[in-house]
C-alpha positions in Angstrom: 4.9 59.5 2.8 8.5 59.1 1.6 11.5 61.4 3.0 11.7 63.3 -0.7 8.0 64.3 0.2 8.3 64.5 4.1 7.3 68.3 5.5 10.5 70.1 6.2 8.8 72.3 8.8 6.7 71.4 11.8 4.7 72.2 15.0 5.0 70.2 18.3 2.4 70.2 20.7 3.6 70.5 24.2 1.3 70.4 27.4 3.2 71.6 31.0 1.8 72.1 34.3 2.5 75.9 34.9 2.8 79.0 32.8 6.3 78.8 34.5 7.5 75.9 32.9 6.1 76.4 29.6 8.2 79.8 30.0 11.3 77.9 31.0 11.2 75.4 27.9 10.0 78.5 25.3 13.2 80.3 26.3 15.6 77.4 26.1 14.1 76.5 22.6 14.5 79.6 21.7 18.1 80.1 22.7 19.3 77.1 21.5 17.8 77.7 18.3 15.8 74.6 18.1 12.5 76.8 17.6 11.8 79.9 15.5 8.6 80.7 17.7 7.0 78.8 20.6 3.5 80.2 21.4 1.9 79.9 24.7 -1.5 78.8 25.6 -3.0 79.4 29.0 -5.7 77.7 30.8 -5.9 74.3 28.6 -8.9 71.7 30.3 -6.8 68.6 29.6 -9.0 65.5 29.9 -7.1 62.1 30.4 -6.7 58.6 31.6 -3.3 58.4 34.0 -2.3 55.0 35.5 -5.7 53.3 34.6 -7.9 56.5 35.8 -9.8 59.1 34.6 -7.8 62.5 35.8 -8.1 66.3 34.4 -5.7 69.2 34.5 -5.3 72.7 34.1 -2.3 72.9 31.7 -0.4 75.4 29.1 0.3 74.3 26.0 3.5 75.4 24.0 3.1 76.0 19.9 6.6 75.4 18.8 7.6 76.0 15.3 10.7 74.3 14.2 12.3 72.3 11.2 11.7 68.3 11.2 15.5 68.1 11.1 15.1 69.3 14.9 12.4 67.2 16.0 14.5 64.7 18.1 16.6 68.1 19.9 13.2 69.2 20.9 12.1 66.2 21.9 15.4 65.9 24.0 15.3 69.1 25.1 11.8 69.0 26.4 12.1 66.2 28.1 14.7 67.4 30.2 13.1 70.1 31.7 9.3 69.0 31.8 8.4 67.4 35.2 6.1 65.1 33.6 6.6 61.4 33.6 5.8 61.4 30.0 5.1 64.4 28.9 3.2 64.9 25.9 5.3 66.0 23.2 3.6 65.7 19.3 4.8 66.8 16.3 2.6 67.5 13.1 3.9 68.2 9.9 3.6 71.6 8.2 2.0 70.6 4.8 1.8 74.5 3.7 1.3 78.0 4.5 2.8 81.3 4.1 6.3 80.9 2.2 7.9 83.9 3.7 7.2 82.4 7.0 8.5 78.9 6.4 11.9 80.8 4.8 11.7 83.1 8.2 11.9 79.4 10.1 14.6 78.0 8.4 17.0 81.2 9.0 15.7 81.8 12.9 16.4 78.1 13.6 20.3 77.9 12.0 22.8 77.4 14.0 24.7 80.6 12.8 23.0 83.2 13.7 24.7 85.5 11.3 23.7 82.7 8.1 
C-alpha cells in the first residue's frame, strides 16, 4: 500500500497484566493526547509460547484509537510503562467506518486542545 493510500487512523492492540496497568497506560494516552479513546477489556485467556514454552495468562487488553501519525508515541509510550519484556503492542489500520467518528479522532488527538 503506498503512503498516498496508507490509513490515516488506527487501532493498537495492547495486552497488560492487570486492569491496573491497562488503567495507568489509558490515562497517560489519553492525557498526552496520543489516543482519542482506549477501550478496556477484562479477563482476556491469552494463549502463548514464552522463552521456548507453552504459557497462558489472564490479561486486559487496551483498544486504542489514534492517528497513524502517532503510532511510534504510542508505541514509546506504552513501552514505558508496561512491565512486560515485550509487550505486545499491534497496530491495524482503519480502512473505514463512521466519518464523524474518524473527524472526532483527528480533533481529540491534536495537540491544541482548543484546534
Amino acid at each position: 500500500m503506498s503512503e498516498k493510500n496508507s490509513p490515516s487512523h488506527i487501532v493498537v492492540l495492547v495486552t497488560t497484566s492487570t486492569g491496573e496497568e491497562a488503567h495507568k497506560i489509558a490515562d497517560r494516552l489519553l492525557s498526552e493526547r496520543k489516543a482519542a479513546c482506549v477501550s478496556i477489556v477484562p479477563g482476556v485467556s491469552s494463549f502463548f509460547r514464552w522463552q521456548d514454552e507453552r504459557d497462558s495468562a489472564r490479561e486486559t487488553l487496551l483498544v486504542i484509537k489514534t492517528k497513524a501519525e502517532l503510532l511510534n508515541d504510542v508505541i514509546n509510550l506504552v513501552k514505558q510503562l508496561h512491565s512486560y519484556e515485550v509487550p505486545e503492542i499491534l497496530a491495524l489500520p482503519i480502512v473505514g467506518g463512521n466519518s464523524e467518528y474518524l473527524e472526532w479522532i483527528d480533533k481529540a488527538v491534536k495537540q491544541n486542545p482548543k484546534s
